[in-house]
C-alpha positions in Angstrom: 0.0 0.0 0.0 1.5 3.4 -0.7 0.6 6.0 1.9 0.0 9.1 -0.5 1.5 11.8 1.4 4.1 9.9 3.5 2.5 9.6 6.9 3.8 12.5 9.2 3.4 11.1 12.5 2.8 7.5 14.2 -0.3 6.3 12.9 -2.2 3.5 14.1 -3.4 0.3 12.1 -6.2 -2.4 12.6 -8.0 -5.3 11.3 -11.3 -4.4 11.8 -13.4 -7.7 12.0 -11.0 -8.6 15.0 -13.3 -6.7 17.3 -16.0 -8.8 16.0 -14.0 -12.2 17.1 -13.1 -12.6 13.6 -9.6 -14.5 12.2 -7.0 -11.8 10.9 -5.6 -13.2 8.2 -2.8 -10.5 7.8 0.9 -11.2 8.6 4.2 -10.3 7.5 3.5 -6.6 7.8 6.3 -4.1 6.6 7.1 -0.3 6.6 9.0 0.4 3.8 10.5 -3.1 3.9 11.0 -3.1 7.7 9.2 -5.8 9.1 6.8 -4.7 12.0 4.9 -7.0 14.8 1.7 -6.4 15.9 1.1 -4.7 19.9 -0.6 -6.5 22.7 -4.0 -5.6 21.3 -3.2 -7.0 17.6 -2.8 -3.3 16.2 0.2 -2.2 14.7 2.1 0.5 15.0 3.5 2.5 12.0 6.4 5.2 12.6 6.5 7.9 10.7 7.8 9.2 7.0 6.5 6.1 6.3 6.0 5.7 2.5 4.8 1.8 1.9 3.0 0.0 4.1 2.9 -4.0 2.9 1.5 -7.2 4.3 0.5 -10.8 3.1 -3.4 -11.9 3.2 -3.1 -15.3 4.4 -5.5 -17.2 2.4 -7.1 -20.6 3.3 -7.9 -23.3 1.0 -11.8 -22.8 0.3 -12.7 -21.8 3.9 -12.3 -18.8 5.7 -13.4 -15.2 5.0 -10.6 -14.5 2.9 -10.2 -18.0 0.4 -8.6 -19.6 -2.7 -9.5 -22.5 -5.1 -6.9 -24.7 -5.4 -8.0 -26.0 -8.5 -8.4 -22.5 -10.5 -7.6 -18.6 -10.1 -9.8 -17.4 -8.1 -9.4 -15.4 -4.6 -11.9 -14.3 -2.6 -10.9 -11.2 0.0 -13.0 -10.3 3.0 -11.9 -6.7 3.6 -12.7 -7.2 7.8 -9.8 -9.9 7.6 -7.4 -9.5 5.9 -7.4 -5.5 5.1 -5.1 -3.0 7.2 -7.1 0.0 8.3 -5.8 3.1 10.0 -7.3 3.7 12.9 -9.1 7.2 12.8 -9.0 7.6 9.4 -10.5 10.6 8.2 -12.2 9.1 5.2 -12.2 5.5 3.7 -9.7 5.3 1.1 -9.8 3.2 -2.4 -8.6 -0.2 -2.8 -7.0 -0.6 -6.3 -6.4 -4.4 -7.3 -4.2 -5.3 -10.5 -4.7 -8.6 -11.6 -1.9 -8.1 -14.2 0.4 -7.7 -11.3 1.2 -10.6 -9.3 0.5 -10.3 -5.5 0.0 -6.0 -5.8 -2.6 -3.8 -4.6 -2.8 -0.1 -3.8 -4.3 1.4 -1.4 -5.2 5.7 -2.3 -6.6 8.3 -4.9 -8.6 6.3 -7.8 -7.5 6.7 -10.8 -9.8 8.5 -13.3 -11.6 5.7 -15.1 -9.9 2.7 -13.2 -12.5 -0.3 -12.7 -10.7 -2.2 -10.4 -10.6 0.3 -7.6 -13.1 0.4 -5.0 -14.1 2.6 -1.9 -13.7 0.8 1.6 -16.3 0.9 3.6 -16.2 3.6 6.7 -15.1 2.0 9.9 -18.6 1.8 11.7 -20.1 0.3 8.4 -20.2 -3.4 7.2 -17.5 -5.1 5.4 -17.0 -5.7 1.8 -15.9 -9.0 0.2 -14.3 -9.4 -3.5 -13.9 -12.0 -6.0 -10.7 -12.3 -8.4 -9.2 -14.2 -10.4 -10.9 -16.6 -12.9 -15.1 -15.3 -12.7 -17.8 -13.9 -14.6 -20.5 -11.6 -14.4 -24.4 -12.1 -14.7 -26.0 -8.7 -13.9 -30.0 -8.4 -13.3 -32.0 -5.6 -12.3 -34.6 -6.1 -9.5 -36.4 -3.1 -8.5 -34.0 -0.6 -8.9 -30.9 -2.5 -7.8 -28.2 -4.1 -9.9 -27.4 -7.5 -8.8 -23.9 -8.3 -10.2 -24.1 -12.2 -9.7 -19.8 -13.1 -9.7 -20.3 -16.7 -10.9 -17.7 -19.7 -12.3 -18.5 -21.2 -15.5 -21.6 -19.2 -16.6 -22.4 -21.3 -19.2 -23.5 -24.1 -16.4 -27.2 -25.2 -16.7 -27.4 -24.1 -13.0 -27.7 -20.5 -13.4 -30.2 -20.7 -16.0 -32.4 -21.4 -13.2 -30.5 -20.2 -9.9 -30.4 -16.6 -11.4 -34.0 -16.3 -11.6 -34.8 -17.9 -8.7 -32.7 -15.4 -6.7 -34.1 -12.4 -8.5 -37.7 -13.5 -7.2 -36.3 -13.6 -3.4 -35.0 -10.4 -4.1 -38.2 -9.1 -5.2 -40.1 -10.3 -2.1 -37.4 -8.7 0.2 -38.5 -5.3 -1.6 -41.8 -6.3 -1.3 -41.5 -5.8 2.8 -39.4 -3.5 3.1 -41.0 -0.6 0.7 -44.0 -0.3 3.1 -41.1 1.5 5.4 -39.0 2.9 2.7 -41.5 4.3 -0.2 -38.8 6.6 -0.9 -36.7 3.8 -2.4 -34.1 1.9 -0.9 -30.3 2.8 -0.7 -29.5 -0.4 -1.5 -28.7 0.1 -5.1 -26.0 -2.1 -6.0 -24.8 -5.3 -4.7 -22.3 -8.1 -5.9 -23.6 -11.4 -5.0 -20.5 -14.1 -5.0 -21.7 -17.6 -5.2 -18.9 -19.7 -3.4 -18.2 -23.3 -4.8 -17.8 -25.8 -2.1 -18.0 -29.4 -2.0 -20.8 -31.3 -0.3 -17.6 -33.1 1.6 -17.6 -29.7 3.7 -20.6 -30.9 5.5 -22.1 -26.6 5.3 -23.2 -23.7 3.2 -22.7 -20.8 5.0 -23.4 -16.7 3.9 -21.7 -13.2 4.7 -23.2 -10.0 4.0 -21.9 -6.4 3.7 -22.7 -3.5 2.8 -23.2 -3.8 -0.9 -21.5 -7.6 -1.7 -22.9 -10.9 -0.4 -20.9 -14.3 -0.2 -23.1 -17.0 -0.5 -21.6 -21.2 -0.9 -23.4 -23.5 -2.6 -22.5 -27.4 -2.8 -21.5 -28.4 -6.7 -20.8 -31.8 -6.4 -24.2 -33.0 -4.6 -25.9 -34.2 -7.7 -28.4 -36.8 -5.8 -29.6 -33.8 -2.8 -29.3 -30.7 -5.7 -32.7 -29.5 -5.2 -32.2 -29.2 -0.9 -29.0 -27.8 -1.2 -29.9 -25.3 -3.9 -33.1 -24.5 -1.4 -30.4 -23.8 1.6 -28.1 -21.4 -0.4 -31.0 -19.9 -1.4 -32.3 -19.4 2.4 -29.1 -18.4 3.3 -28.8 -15.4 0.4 -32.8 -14.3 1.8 -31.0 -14.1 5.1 -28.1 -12.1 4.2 -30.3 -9.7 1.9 -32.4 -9.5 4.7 -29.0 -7.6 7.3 -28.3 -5.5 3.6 -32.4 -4.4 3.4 -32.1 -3.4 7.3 -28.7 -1.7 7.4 -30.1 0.4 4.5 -33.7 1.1 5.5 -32.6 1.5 9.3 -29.0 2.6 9.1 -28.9 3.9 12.6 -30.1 1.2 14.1 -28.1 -1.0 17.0 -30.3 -3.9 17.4 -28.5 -6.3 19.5 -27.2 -9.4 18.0 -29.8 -12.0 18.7 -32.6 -9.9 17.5 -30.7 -9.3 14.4 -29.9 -12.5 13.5 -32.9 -14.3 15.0 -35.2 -12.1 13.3 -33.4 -12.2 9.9 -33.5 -16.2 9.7 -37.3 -16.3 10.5 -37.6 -13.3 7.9 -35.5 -15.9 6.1 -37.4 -18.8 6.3 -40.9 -16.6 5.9 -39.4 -15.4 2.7 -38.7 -18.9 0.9 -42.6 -20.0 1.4 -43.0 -17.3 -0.9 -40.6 -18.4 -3.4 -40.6 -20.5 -6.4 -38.1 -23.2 -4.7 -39.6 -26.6 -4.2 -42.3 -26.5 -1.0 -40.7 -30.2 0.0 -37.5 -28.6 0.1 -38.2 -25.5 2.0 -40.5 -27.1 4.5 -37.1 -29.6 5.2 -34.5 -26.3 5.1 -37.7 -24.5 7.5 -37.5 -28.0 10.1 -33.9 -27.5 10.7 -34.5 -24.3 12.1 -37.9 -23.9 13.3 -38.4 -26.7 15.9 -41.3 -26.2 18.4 -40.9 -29.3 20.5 -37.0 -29.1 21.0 -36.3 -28.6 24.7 -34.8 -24.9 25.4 -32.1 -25.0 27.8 -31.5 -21.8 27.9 -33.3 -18.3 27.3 -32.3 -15.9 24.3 -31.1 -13.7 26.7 -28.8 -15.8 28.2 -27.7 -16.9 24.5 -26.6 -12.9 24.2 -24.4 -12.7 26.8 -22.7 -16.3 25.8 -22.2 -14.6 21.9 -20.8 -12.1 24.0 -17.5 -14.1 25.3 -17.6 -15.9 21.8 -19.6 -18.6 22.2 -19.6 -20.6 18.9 -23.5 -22.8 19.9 -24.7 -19.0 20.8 -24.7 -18.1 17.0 -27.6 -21.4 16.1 -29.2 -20.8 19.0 -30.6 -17.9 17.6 -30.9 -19.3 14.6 -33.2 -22.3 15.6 -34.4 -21.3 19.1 -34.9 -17.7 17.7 -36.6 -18.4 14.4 -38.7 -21.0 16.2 -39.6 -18.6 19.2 -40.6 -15.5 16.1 -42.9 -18.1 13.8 -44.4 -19.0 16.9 -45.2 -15.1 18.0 -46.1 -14.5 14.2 -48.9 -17.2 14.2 -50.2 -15.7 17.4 -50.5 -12.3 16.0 -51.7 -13.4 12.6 -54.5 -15.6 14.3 -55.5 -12.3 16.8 -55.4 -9.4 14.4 -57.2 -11.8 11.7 -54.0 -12.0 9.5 -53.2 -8.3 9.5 -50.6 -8.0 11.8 -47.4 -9.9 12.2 -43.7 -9.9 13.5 -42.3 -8.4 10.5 -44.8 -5.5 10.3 -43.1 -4.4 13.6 -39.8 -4.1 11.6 -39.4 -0.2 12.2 -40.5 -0.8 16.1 -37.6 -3.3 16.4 -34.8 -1.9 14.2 -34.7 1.8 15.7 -35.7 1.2 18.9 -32.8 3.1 21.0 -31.8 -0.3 22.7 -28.3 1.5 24.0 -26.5 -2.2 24.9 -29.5 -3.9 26.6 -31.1 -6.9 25.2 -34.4 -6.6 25.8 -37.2 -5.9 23.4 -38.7 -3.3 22.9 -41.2 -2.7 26.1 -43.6 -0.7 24.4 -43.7 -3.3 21.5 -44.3 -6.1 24.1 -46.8 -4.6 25.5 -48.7 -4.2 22.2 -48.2 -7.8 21.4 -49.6 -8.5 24.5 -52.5 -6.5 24.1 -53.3 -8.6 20.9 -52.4 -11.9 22.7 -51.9 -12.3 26.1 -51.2 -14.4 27.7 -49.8 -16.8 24.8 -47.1 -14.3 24.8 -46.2 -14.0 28.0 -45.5 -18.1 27.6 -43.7 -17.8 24.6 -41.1 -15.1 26.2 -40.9 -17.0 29.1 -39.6 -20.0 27.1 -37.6 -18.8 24.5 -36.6 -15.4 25.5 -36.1 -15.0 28.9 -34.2 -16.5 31.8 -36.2 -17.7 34.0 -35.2 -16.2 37.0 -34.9 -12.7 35.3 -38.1 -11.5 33.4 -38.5 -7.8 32.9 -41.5 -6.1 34.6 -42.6 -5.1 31.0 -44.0 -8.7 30.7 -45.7 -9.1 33.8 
């Protein structure tokens, strides 16, 4: 990366997603040649006068945020890993990748006309991901947004199909959310990179920023194609779902298992919609939304284990919250005689001024329980709520 001017005084440098327990997958980082280790908090500290700042992106072999295929070209970069960013930086600068050019990147002003640079996201915003290397582009138009689909081997009778399947999730995302953004979203662009992964890895798994999605899907699952196609596809609804909110509600600082909880249910509501086979979104929907599964432990108490990195915290709010929403959705269907559901409360929930509690909304609870007590009370006692610590709200 060349600093453009030199820096004049000790600046300070990051990897972002660290803060958010992710893996840095930087090392080897240099000041003009000088090799430099990170401090006791993983930052790094660059002297000044410095003129190049270099590092190596430690890539893994078709996992991780920041990947490679070892059997073509093709990179895929997570900027929260395995980007440098100085701390306090007055303005996100542009990223400048030269495939010409083995192993260089630049990092400052964008050259007029270039279109390989890109803007960084600001600090507080989410990440970006980018594809290199061997890909193609399939570009739709849904709604006002261009949906750069970064695919391998276009000409594969899988995209006729996936593409427009996709488009039609899309459409039903804008579907909910223009009823609280008539003014049209600011979502106006997004690169969605379908992943290749092999049904060996045992998962399909998503990541969503700001305007790029990653999304795996299993190619070599021939005899279960139709179910895995279904699960990449619930997995993209769920990641559009964090890009719809972060740009209808950009404010907002909904805590974690609300987030996440309420954007697989959202998810999962979404693909009953779709055109994707109803066998194979009622078995994705089972693995998630599982009424008669014991619940160990409240929501709440799910929070603050995500909170010291628990790895189960992150599908408990996937399964225990998806199942505990559907649930409070049917209620409030069934009450307000199908006018009324969780996702109607969308702008109650997202920019509510929560300011690091967990709780829900109170005056929100207090409607629901106006429209269905005391079925709610019992469902926030069993999936929400510790036992021995239920707010007064719910009384």
């Amino acid at each position: 990366m060349r600093l453009q001017p030199p820096t004049e005084s000790m600046t300070e440098w990051v990897v972002r997603g660290s803060k958010w327990g992710k893996e840095v997958q930087v090392a080897e980082v240099r000041t003009d040649g000088t090799l430099i280790l990170a401090d006791q908090q993983g930052h790094w500290q660059v002297p000044p006068h410095t003129r190049c700042l270099s590092w190596k992106v430690v890539l893994k072999e078709g996992a991780g945020e920041s990947s490679y295929d070892p059997e073509e070209p093709r990179w895929i970069l997570s900027e929260a890993t395995s980007m440098l960013r100085r701390k306090g930086e007055p303005k996100p600068p542009w990223i400048t990748f030269h495939p010409e050019a083995e192993n260089h990147s630049s990092m400052g002003a964008r050259s007029s006309g270039d279109d390989h640079a890109w803007r960084l996201p600001s600090m507080d915003a989410p990440p970006e991901f980018w594809a290199l290397g061997a890909l193609h582009t399939i570009r739709r138009n849904v709604q006002g947004i261009t949906l750069e689909h970064v695919v391998e081997e276009p000409a594969h009778p899988r995209w006729k199909q996936w593409i427009p399947d996709h488009t039609a999730l899309v459409e039903l995302l804008c579907q909910l959310f223009e009823p609280h953004n008539p003014s049209g979203s600011q979502l106006k662009k997004v690169a969605v990179i379908w992943k290749k992964v092999s049904v060996q890895q045992g998962r399909i798994s998503g990541l969503s920023g700001g305007h790029s999605l990653l999304v795996d899907y299993i190619h070599d699952g021939s005899s279960r194609e139709p179910f895995f196609k279904t699960f990449s596809m619930t997995v993209a609804a769920h990641e559009h779902f964090h890009q719809f909110c972060d740009a209808t509600f950009p404010a907002h600082d909904c805590p974690p298992w609300i987030y996440e909880s309420l954007a697989q249910f959202a998810a999962l509501k979404i693909m009953q919609g779709s055109p994707l086979p109803p066998e194979e979104v009622h078995a994705v929907r089972s693995r998630f939304i599982q009424p008669y599964r014991p619940v160990e432990k409240g929501l709440i108490t799910w929070a603050e284990r995500a909170s010291k990195q628990d790895p189960a915290a992150t599908m408990a709010f996937y399964q225990q919250g998806s199942t505990f929403w559907s649930a409070l959705d049917k209620l409030l269907l069934k009450a307000s005689g199908g006018t009324a559901g969780v996702l109607d409360a969308l702008p109650s929930l997202m920019q509510h001024p929560y300011e690091g509690t967990q709780n829900l909304p109170p005056g929100l609870v207090q409607n629901w329980r106006r429209w269905g007590s005391p079925e709610v009370d019992v469902l926030l006692r069993r999936y929400v709520y510790p036992k021995v610590d239920i707010p007064n709200t719910v009384h």
